[in-house]
N, C-alpha and C positions, 0 to 999 in steps of 0.2 A: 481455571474455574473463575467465574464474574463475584465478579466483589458484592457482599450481600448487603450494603447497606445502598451500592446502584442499583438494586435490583430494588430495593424496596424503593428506594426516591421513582424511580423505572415504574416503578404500582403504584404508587401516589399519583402518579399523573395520569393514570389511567383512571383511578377512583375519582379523580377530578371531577371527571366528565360523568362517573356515575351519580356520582353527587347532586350534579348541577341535576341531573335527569330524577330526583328522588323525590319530588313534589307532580303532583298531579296540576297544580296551574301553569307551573312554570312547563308542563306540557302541553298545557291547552296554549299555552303564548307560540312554542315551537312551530305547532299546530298552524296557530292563527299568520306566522309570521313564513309559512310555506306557500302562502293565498301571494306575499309581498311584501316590500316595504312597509312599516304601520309605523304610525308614530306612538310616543306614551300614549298619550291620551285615546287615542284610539284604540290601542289595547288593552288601556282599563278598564273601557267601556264595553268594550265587546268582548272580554272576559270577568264584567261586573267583580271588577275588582279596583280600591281607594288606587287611588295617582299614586300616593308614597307606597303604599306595598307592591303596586304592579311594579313601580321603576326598584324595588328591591331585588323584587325574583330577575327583573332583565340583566342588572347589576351581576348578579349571581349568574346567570348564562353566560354574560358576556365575561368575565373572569373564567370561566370555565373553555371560552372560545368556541363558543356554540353559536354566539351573534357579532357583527358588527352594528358600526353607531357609523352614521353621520349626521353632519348639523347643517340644517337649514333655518338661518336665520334665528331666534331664540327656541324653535324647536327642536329637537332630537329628533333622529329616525332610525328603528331599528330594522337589521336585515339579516336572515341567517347568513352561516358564515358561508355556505358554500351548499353544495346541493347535496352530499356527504352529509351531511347533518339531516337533511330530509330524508335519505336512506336512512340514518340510524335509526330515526323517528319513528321511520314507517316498518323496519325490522323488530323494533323494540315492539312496534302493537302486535305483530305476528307471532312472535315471541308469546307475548300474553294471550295470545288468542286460542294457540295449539297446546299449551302445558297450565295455563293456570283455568280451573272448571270455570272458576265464576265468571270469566271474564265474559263467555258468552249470553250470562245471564243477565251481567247488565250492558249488556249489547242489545238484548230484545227488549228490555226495560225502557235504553233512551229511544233506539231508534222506529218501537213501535212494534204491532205485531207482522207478518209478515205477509201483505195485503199488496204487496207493490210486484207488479213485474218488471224486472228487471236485465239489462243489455250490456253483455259485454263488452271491452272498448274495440276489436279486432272488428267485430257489426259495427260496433257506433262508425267508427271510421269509414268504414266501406259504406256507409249509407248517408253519411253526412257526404261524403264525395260525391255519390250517387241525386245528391238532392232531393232524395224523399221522404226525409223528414225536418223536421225543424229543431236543433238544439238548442236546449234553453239554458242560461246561467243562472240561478236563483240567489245566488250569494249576494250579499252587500255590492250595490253599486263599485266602492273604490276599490273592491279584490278583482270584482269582473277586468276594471283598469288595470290593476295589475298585473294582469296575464290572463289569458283565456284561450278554451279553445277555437279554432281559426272556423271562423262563420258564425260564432255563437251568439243566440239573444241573449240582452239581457233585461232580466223581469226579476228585478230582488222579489224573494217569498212573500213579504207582507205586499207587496203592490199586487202580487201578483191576478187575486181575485177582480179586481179593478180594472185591468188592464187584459182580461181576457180576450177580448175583441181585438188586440193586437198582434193575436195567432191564429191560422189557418186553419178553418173547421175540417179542411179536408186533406191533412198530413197529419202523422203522429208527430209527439212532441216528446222527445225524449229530454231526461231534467236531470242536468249534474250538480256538484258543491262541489263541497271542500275534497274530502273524498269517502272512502268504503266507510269509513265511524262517523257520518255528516247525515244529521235527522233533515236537513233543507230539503232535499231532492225528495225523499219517499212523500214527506209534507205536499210538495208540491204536487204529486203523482196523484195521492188523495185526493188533494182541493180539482184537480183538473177530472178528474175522473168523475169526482163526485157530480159535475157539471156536463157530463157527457161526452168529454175530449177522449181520444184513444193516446194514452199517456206511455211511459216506460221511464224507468231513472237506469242512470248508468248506475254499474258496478264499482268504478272509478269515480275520482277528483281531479282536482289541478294535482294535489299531494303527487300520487301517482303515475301521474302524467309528468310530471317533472322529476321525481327519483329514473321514470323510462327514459329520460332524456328528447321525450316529444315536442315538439312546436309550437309555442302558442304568441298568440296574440298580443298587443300591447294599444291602448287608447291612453291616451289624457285625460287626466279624471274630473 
C-alpha cells in the first residue's frame, strides 16, 4: 500500500496546477499566450490589466509550470510551456461548456447574438487549398506574427473597415481569431457583411489549430 502522506504531496501537485488555473485572468493570459510569445507588457494591455498585477498572475502560472520566461534584453517574454497546456486550456472550456448551464449564457452575452455563419476547419482547409476563398486574420497584428494560418491575410478588426478595398469583391472571406470563445471573427463577419461582402467566420482559432497539432505560419513582426 503507498504511503499516504506521498499521496497527498502526489495531490498537492496536482492542485498546483489547479490553482494556478482558479482565476479567470490568469486564463485570459493562457488564452492570450496560445496566439504566442507576449511580453508583460503586452499582456497587461491586452488583458487591461496594471504591469504589477499582470506579472503577479504570470508569476503564479509560471510557478505552477504553465509558462516559461525568456529574456530579451531588459524585457521578459512569456510562452506557454508546451502545447499540453493549450489542451488543458481548451479541455478546461469544454468542460465548462457541457456541465456548467451558465456558461453558455455568457457565451451568447460576449460573443453576440448568433447572426454569423459560420465554417468548419475540415471546408475552411479544403477551400483555402482550393483558392476560393480568401482567409482573413483579424487578431492584433504581432499574434497574426506569431503563427497563423498558411495563406492567411492579415487585417487586425479595427483597421479592418478601412481597409476594405484590400479584399476581393468577388471571393468570400472567411474570418478567424483567437479561437471558438474569440468575439474578433463574428465582429468582423458583421462589419463585412453589413457592407455587402459574402463573409463566414471559422468555427476555430489558432488555440485549436495548434492543440490539433496543424501548420501554421511564422513572419517577423
Amino acid at each position: 500500500m503507498g504511503d499516504r502522506a506521498a499521496k497527498d504531496a502526489l495531490f498537492a501537485e496536482f492542485a498546483a496546477v489547479g490553482k494556478a488555473l482558479g482565476s479567470p485572468k490568469r486564463l485570459e493570459l493562457l488564452d492570450l499566450l496560445a496566439q504566442g510569445p507576449r511580453s508583460v507588457e503586452d499582456l497587461a494591455n491586452a488583458a487591461d490589466l496594471g504591469l504589477s498585477t499582470c506579472s503577479a498572475h504570470l508569476q503564479r502560472l509560471l510557478a505552477a509550470g504553465l509558462v516559461a520566461t525568456r529574456r530579451d534584453g531588459t524585457r521578459i517574454w512569456y510562452s506557454l510551456a508546451g502545447d499540453d497546456v493549450a489542451a488543458l486550456f481548451a479541455n478546461l472550456r469544454s468542460v465548462a461548456q457541457r456541465h456548467r448551464p451558465h456558461t453558455e449564457q455568457a457565451r451568447r452575452a460576449y460573443l453576440g447574438p448568433d447572426d454569423t455563419e459560420q465554417i468548419d476547419l475540415a471546408e475552411l482547409l479544403r477551400r483555402a487549398e482550393a483558392g476560393d476563398v480568401v482567409v482573413l486574420d483579424v487578431r492584433p497584428a504581432p499574434e497574426y506574427a506569431a503563427g497563423h494560418l498558411p495563406g492567411a491575410v492579415s487585417i487586425p478588426l479595427d483597421e479592418l473597415e478601412d481597409r476594405l478595398a484590400e479584399l476581393p469583391e468577388d471571393r468570400e472571406v472567411i474570418a478567424y481569431c483567437r479561437g471558438a470563445y474569440c468575439a474578433l471573427a463574428h465582429d468582423a463577419v458583421r462589419l463585412l457583411s453589413a457592407h455587402g461582402r459574402q463573409a463566414r467566420c471559422a468555427t476555430d482559432g489558432i488555440l485549436e489549430w495548434r492543440v490539433a497539432g496543424l501548420p501554421v505560419q511564422f513572419r517577423a513582426a
